[in-house]
ROKOL-154403 format. One record per residue: residue number from 1; residue in one letter; z, y, x of N, C-alpha, C in turn. Coordinates in Angstrom, 2 decimals. Layout:
ROKOL-154403
R    i  aa      n.w      n.v      n.u     ca.w     ca.v     ca.u      c.w      c.v      c.u
R  NUM   A        Z        Y        X        Z        Y        X        Z        Y        X
...
END
This chain:
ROKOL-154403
R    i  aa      n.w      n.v      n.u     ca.w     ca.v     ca.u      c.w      c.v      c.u
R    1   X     7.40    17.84   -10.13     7.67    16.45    -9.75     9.02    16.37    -9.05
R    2   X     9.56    14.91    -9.49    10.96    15.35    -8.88    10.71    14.98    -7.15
R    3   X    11.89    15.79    -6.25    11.66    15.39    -4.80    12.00    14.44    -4.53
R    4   X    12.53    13.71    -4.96    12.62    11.67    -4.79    11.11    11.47    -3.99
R    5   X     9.55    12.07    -4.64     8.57    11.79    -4.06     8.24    12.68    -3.70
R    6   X     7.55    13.15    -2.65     6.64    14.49    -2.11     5.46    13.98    -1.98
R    7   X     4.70    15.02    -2.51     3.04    14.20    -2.13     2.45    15.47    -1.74
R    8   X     1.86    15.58    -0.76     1.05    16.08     0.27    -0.04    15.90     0.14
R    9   X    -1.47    16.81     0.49    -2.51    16.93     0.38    -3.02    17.43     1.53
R   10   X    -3.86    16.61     2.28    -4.94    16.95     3.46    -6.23    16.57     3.70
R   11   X    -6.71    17.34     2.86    -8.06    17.13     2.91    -8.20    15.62     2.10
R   12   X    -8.98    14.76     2.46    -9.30    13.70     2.19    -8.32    13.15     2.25
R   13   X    -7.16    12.90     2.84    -5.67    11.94     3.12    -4.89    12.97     2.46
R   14   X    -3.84    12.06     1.03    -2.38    12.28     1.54    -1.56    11.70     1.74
R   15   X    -0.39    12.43     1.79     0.62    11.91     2.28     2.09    11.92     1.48
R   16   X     2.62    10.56     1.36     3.39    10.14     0.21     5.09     9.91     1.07
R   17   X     5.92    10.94     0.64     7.08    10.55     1.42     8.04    10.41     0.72
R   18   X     8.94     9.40     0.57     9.96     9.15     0.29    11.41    10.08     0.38
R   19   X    11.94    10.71    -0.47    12.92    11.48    -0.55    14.07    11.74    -1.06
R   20   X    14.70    10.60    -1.15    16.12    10.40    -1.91    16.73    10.07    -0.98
R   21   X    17.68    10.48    -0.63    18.46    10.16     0.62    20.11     9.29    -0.14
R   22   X    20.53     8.32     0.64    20.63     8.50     2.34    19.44     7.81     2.79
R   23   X    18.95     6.54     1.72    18.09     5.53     2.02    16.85     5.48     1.39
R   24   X    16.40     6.44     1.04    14.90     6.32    -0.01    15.33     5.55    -0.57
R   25   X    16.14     5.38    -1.65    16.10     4.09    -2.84    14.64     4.49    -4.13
R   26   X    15.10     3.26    -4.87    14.06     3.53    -5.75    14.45     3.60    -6.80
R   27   X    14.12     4.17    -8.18    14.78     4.44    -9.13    13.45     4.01   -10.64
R   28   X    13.92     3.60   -11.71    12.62     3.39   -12.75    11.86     4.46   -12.66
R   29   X    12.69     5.53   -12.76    11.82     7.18   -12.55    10.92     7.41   -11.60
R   30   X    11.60     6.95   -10.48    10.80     7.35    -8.86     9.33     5.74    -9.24
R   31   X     9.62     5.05    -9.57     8.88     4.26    -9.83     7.50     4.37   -10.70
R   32   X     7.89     4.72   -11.82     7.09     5.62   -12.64     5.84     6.64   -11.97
R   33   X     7.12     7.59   -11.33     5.79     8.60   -10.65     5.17     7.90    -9.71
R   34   X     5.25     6.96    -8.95     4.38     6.54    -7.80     3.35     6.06    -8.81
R   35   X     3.60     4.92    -9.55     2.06     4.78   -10.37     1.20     6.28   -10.93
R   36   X     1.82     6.85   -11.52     1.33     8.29   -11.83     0.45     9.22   -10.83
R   37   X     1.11     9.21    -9.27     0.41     9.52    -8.47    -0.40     8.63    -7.82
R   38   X    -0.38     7.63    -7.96    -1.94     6.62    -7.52    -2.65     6.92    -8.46
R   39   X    -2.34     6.73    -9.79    -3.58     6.83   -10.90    -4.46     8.60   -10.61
R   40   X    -3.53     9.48   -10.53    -4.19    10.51   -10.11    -4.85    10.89    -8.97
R   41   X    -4.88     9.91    -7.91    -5.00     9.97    -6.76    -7.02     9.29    -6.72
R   42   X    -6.67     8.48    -7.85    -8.18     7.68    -7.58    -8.73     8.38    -8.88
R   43   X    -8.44     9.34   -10.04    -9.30     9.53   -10.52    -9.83    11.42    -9.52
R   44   X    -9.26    11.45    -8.14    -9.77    12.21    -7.41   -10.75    12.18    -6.91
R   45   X   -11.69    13.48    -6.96   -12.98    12.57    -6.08   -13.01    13.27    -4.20
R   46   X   -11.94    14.13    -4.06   -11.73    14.34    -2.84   -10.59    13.10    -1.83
R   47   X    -9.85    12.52    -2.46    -9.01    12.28    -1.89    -9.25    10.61    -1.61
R   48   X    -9.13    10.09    -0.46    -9.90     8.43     0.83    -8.63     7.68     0.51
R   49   X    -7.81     8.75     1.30    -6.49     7.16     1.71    -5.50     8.12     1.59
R   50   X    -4.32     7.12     1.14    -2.91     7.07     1.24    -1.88     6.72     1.85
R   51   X    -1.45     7.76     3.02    -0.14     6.90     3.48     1.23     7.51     3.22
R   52   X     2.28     6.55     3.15     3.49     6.49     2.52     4.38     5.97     3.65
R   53   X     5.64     7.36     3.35     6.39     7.01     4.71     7.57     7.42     4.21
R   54   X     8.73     7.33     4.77    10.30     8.27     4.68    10.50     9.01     5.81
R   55   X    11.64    10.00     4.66    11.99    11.51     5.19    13.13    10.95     6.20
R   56   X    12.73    12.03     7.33    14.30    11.57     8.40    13.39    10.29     9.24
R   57   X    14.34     9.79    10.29    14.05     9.01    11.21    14.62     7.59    10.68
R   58   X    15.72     7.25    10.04    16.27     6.04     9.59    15.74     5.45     8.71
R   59   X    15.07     5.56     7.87    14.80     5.14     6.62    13.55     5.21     6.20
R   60   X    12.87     3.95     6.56    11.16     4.19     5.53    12.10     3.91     3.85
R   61   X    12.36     3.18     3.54    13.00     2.23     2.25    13.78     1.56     2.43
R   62   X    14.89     1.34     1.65    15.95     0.36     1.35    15.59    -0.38    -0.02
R   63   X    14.84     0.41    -0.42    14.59    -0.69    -1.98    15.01    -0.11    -3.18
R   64   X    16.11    -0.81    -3.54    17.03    -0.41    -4.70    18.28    -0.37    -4.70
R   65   X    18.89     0.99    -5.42    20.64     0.84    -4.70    20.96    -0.23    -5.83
R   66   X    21.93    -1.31    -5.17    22.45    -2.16    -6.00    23.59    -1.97    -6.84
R   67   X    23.91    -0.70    -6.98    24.92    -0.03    -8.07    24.54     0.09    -9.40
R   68   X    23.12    -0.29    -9.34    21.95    -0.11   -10.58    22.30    -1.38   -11.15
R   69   X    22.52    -2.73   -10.17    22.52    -3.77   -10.88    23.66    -4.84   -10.82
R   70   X    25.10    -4.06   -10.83    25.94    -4.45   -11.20    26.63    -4.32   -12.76
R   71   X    25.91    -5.27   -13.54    25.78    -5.37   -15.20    25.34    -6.67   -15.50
R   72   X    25.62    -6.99   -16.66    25.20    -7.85   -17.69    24.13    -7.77   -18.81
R   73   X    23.30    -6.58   -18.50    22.39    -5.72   -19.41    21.11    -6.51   -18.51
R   74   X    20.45    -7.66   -19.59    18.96    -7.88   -19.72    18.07    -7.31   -19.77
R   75   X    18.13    -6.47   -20.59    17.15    -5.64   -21.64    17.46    -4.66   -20.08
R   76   X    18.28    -3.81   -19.23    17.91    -3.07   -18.17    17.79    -3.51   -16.98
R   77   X    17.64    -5.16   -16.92    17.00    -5.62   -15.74    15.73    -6.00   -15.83
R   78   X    15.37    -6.39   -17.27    13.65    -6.57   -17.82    13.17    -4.99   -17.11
R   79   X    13.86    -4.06   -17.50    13.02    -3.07   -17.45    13.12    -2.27   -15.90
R   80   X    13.85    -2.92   -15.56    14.28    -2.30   -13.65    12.85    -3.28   -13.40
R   81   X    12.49    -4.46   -13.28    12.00    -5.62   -12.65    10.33    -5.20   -13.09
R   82   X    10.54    -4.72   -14.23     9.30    -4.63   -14.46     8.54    -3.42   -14.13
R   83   X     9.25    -2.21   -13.81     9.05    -0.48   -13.26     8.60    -1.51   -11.97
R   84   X     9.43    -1.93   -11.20     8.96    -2.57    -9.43     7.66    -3.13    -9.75
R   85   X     7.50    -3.98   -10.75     6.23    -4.56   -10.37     4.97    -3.86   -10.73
R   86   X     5.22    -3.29   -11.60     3.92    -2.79   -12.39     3.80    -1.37   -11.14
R   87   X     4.67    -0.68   -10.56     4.50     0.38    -9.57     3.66    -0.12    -8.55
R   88   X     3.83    -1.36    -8.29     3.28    -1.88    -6.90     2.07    -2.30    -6.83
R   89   X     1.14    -3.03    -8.35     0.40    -3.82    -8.64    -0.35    -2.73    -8.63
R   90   X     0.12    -1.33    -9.23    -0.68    -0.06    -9.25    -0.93    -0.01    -7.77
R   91   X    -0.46     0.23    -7.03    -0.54     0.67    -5.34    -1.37    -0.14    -4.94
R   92   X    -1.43    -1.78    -4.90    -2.12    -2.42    -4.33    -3.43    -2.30    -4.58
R   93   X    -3.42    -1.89    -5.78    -5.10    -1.40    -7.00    -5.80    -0.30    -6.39
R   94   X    -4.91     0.95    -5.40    -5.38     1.69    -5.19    -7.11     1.63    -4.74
R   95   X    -8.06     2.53    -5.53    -9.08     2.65    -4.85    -9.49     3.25    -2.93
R   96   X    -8.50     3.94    -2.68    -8.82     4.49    -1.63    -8.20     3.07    -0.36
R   97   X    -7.69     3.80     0.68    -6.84     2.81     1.90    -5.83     3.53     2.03
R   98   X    -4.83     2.70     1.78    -3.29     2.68     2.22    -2.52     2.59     2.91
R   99   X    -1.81     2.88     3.97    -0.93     2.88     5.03     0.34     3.34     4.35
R  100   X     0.99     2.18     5.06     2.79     2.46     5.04     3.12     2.82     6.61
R  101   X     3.32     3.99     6.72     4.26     4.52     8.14     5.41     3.81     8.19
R  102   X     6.02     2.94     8.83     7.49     2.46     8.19     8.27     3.18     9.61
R  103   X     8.90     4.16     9.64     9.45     4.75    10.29    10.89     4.64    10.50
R  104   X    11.52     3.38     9.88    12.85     2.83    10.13    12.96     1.94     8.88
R  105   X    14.29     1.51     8.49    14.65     0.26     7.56    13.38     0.07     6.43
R  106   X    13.14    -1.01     6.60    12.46    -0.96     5.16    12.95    -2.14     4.50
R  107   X    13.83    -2.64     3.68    14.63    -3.69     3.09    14.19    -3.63     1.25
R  108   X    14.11    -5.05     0.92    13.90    -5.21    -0.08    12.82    -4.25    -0.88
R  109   X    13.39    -3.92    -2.03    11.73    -3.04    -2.56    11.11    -2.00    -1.45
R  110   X    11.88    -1.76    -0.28    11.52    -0.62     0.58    10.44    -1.57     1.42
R  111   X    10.77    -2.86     1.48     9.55    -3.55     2.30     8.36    -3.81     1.61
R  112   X     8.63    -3.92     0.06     7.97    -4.27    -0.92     6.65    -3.35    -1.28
R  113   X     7.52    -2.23    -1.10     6.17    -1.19    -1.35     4.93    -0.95    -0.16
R  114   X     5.86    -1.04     1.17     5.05    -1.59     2.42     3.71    -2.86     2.01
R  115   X     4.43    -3.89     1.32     3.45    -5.13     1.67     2.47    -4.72     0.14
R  116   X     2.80    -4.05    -0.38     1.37    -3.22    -1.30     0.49    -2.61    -0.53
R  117   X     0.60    -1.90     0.80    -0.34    -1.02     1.08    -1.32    -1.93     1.58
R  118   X    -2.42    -1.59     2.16    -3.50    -2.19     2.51    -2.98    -2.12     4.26
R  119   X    -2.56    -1.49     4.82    -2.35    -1.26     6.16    -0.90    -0.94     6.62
R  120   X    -0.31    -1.64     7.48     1.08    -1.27     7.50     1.18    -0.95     9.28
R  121   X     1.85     0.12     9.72     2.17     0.10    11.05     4.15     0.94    11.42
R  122   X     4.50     0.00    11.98     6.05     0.18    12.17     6.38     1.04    13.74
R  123   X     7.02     1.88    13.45     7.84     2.90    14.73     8.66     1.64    15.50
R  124   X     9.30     1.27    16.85     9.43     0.28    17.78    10.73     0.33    17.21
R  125   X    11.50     0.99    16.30    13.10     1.36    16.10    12.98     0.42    14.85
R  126   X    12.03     0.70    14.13    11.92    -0.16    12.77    12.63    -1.67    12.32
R  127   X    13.17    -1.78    11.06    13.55    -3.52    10.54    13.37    -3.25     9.35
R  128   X    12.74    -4.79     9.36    12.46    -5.70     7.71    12.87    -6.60     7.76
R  129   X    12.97    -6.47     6.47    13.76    -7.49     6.00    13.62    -7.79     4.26
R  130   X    13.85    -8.65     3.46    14.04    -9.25     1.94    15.13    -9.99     1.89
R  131   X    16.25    -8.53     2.04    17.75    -9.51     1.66    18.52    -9.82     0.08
R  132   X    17.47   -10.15    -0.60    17.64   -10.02    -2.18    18.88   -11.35    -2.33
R  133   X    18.28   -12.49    -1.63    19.13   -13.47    -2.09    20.14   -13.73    -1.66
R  134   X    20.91   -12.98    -0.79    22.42   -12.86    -0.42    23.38   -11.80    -1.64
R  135   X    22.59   -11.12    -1.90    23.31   -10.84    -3.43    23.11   -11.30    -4.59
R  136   X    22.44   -12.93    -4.33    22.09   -13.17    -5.82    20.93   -12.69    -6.90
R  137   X    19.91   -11.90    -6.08    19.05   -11.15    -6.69    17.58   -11.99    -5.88
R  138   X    16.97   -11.46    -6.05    15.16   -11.97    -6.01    14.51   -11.32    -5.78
R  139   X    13.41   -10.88    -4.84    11.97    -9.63    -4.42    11.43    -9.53    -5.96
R  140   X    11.63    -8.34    -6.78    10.77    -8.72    -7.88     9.81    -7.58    -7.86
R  141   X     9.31    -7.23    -6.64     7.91    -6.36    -6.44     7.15    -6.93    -5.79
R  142   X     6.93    -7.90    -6.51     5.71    -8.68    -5.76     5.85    -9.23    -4.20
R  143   X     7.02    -9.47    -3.72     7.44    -9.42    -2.58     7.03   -10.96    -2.19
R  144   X     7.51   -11.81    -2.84     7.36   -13.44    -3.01     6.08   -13.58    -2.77
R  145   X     5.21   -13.08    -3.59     3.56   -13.37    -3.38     2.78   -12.63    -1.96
R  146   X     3.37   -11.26    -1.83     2.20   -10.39    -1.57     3.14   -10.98    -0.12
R  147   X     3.79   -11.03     0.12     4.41   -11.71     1.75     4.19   -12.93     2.08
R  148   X     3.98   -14.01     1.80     3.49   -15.74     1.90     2.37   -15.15     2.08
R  149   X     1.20   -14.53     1.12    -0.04   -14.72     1.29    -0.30   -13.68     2.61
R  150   X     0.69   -12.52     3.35     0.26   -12.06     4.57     0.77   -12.83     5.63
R  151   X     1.53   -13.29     5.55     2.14   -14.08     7.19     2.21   -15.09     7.07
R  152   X     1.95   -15.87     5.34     2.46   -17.46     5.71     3.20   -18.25     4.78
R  153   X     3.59   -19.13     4.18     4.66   -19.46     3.48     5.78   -19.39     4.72
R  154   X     5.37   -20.33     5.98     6.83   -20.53     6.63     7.57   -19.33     6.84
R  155   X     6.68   -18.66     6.94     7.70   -17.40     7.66     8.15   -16.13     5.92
R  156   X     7.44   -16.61     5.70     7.77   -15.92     4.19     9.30   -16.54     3.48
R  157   X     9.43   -17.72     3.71    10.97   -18.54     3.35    11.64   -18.22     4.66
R  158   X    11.31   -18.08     6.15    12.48   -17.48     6.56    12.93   -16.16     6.20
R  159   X    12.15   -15.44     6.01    12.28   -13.74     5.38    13.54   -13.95     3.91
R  160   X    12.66   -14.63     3.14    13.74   -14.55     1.77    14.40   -15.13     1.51
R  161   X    14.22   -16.75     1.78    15.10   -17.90     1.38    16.27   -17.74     2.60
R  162   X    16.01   -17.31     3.77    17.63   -17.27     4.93    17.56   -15.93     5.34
R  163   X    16.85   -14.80     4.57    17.64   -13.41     4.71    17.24   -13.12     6.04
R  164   X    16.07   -13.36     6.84    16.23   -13.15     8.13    15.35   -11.92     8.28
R  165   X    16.29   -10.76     9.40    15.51    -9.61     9.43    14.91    -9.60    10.29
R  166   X    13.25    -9.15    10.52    12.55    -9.19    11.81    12.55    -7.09    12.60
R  167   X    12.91    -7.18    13.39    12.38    -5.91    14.49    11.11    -6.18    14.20
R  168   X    10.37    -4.63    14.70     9.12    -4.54    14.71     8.04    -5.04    15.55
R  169   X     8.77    -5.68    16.70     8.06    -6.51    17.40     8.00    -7.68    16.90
R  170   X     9.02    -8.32    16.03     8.91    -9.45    15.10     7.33    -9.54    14.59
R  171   X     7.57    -8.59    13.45     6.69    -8.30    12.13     5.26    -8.23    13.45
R  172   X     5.30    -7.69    14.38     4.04    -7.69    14.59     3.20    -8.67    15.03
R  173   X     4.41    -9.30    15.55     3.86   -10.81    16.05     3.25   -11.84    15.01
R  174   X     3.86   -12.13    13.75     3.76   -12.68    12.80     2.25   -11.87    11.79
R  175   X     2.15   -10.95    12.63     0.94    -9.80    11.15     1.42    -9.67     9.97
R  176   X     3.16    -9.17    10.30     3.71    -8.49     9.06     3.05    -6.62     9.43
R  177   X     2.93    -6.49    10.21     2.56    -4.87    10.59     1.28    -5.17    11.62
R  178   X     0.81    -4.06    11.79    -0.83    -4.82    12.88    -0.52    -3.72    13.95
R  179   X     0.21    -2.99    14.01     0.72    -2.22    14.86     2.13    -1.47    15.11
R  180   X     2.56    -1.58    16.22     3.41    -1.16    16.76     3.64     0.41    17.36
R  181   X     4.22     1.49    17.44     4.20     3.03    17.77     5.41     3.68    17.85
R  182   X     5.44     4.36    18.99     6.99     5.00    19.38     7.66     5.73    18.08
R  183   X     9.11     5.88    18.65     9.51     6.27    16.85     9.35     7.94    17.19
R  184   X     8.93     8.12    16.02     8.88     9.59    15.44     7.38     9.80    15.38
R  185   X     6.42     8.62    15.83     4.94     8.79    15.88     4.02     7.91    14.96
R  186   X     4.86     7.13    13.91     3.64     6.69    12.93     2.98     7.55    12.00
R  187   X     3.78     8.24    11.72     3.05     9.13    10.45     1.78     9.62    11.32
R  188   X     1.76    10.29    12.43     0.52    11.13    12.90    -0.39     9.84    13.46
R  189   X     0.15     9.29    13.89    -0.84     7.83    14.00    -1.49     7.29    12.98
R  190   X    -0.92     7.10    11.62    -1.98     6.87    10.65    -2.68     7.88    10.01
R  191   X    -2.67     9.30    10.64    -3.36    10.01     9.74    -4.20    10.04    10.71
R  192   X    -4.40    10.03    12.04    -5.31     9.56    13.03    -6.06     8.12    13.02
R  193   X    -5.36     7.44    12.32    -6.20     5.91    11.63    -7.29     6.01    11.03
R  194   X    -6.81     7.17     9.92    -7.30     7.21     8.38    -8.80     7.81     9.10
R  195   X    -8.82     8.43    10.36   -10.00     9.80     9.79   -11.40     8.75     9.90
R  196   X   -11.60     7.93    10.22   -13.22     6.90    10.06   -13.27     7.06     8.68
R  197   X   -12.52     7.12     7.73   -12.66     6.76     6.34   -13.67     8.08     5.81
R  198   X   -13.72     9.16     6.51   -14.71     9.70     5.99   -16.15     9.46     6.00
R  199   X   -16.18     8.48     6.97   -17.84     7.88     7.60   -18.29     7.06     6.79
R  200   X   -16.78     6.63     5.89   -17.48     5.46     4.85   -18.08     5.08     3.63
R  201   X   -18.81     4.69     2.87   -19.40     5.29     1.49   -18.08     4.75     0.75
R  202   X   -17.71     5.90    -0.41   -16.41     6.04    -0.93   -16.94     4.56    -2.18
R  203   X   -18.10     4.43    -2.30   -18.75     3.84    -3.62   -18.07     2.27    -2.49
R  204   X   -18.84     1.98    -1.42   -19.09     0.49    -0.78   -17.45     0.76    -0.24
R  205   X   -16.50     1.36     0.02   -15.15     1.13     0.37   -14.03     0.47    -0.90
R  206   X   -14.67     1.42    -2.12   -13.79     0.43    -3.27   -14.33    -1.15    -3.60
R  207   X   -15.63    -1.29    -3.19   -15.93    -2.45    -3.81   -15.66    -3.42    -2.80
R  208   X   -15.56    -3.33    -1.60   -14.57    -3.97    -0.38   -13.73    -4.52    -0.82
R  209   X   -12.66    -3.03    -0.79   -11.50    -3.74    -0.93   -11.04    -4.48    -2.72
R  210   X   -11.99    -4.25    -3.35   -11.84    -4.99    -4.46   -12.66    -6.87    -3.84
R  211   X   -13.52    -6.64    -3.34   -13.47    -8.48    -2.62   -12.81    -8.89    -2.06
R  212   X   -12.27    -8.58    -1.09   -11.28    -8.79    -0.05    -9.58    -8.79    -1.38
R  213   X    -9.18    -8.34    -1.98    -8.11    -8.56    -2.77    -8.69    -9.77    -3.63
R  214   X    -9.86    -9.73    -3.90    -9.86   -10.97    -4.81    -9.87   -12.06    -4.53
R  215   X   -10.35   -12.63    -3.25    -9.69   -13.90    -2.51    -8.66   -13.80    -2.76
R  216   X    -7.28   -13.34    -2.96    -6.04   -14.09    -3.14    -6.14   -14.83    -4.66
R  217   X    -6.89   -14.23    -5.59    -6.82   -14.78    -6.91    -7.76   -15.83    -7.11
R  218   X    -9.08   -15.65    -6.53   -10.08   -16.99    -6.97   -10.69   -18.10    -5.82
R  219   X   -11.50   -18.87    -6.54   -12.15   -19.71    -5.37   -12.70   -18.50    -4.35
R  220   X   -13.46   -19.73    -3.38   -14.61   -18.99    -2.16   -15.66   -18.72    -2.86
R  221   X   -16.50   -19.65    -3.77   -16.99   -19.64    -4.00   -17.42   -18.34    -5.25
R  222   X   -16.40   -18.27    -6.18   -16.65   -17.66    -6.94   -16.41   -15.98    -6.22
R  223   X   -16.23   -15.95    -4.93   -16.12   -14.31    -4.37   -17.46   -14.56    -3.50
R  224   X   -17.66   -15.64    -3.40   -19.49   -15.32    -2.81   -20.18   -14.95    -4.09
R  225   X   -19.93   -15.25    -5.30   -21.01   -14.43    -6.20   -20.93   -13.45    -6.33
R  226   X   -19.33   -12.96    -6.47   -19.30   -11.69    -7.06   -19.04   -10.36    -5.84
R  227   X   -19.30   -10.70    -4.28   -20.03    -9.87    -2.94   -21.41    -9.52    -3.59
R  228   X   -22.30   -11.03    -4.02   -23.44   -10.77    -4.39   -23.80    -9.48    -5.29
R  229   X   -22.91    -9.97    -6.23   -23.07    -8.69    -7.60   -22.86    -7.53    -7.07
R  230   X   -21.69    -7.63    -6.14   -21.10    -5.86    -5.93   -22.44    -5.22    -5.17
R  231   X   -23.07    -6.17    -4.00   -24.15    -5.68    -3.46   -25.39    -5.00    -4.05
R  232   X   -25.42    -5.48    -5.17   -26.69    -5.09    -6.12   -26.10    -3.85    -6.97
R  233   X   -24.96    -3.73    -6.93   -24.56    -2.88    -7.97   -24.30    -1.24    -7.53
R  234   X   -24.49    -1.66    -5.69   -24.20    -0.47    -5.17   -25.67     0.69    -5.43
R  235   X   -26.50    -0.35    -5.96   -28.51     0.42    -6.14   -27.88     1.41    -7.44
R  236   X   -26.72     1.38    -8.29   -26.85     2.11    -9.21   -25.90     3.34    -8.98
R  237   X   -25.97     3.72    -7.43   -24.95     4.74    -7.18   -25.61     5.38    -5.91
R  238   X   -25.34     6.96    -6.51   -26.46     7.61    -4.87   -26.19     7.33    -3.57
R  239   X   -24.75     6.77    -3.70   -24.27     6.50    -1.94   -24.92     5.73    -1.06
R  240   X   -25.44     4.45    -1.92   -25.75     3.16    -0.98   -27.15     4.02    -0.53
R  241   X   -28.37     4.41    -1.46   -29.47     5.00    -0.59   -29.12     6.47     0.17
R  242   X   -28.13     7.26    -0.13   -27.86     8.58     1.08   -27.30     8.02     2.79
R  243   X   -26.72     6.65     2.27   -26.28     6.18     3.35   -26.92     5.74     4.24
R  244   X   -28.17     5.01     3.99   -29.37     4.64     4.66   -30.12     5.45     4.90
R  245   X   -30.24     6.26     4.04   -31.39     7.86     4.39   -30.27     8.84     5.64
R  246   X   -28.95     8.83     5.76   -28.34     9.52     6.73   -28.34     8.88     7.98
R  247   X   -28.26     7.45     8.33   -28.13     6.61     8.99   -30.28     6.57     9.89
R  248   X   -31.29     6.60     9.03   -32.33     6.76     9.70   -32.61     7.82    10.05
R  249   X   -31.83     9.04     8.97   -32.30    10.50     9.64   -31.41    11.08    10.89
R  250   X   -30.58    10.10    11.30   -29.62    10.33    12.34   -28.61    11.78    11.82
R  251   X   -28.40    11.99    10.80   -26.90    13.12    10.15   -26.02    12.17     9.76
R  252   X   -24.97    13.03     9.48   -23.86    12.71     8.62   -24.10    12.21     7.37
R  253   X   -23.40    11.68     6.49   -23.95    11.43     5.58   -23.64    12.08     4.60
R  254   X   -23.51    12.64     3.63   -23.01    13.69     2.13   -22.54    12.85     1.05
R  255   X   -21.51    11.96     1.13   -20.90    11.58     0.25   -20.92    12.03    -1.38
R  256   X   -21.29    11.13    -2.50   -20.85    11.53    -3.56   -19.73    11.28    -3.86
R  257   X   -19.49    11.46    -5.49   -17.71    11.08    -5.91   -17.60     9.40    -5.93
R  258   X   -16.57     8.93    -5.65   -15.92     7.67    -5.23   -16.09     6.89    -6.53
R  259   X   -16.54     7.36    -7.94   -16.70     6.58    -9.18   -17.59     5.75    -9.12
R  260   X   -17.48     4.79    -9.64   -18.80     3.77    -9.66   -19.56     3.95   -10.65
R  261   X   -21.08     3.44   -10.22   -21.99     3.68   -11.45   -22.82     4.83   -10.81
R  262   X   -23.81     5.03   -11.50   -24.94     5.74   -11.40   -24.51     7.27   -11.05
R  263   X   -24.80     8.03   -10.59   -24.21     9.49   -10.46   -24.97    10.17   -11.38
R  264   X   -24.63    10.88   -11.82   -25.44    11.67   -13.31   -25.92    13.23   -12.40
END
């Protein structure tokens, strides 16, 4: 794999770091493998959560170097625009839980891949920002959507429409990040987040966060049925009864694999 990405393995968590220097940019390639390593990540049956951070102290993400998109070539901005989105839509899909360490700049797709994770927490040195439209360009990783629907429209048009960068005390105020942490200490802070995730049934954690994502797409109503369904659906997987049988026998509980459906 190229070192643009490093992926790390600990136990149940890994850990996804950004490695192209000066700025972690992103590249169709580097793009590519991040879907590649989510998809491999959830057809794991050891591996909970994911967090994603940058190498060095300056730089969670910058995004994309804009040397990529000084051209007149359609046909390689269809396909730049569309590597960002389809990478991210993968991330947000992830079955497990996600954390972005943002351990300094995270600008444009570098914030972008942030507002995919399920959990974001920023070092006190940290800035965001979506400065797409001072060069004439646009968030095209889902940045437009997946940012209005976390903090807001208003504050989502100050972010993109006037370029405004928030400090990490910003973002936290607003619930662009839900936590704040000295710099050089997010990464070990979210792998200290992550560790409850072993307490949790891997079966009832995907079907969570598959309700909870689907409020952004449908009625209320139609995610009160389909809580209902997921609830009933957990009877066809050993977790939901080991979980109750660990929980009255006062142990731990013995997790099966994170697949849904009946365990064979």
């Amino acid at each position: 794999m190229n070192d643009a990405l490093i992926l790390e393995h600990r136990e149940y968590v890994s850990v996804l770091t950004f490695n192209n220097p000066p700025a972690h940019t992103w590249t169709p390639k580097s793009l590519q493998q991040l879907q590649e390593i989510v998809v491999g990540l959830n057809s794991s049956n050891s591996n909970r959560a994911l967090v994603l951070t940058g190498a060095g102290d300056k730089f969670f993400s910058a995004g994309a170097d804009l040397q990529r998109f000084q051209h007149r070539d359609v046909a390689q901005a269809t396909n730049f625009s569309t590597a960002f989105g389809d990478a991210f839509q993968v991330l947000s899909a992830y079955q497990g839980v996600s954390i972005a360490a943002i351990n300094g700049y995270a600008m444009g797709g570098g914030l972008e891949v942030a507002l995919a994770c399920d959990v974001r927490i920023a070092e006190q040195h940290a800035q965001m920002a979506l400065p797409e439209c001072a060069v004439g360009l646009l968030p095209c990783g889902l940045g437009t959507q997946q940012l209005a629907w976390l903090v807001g429209e208003q504050w989502a048009k100050r972010m993109v429409l006037l370029g405004e960068r928030l400090s990490a005390e910003q973002a936290l105020t607003i619930g662009l990040v839900s936590e704040v942490v000295a710099s050089g200490e997010a990464l070990q802070h979210c792998l200290e987040l992550v560790e409850p995730i072993q307490k949790q049934s891997p079966t009832a954690v995907d079907y969570c966060k598959e309700l909870i994502m689907a409020a952004r797409e449908q009625s209320m109503s139609a995610g009160y049925a389909l809580e209902r369904q997921r609830f009933i659906e957990l009877w066809q997987n050993d977790n939901q009864f080991e979980g109750v049988s660990a929980f009255l026998e006062k142990r731990p509980a013995q997790w099966h694999a994170k697949a849904k459906g009946l365990e064979q």
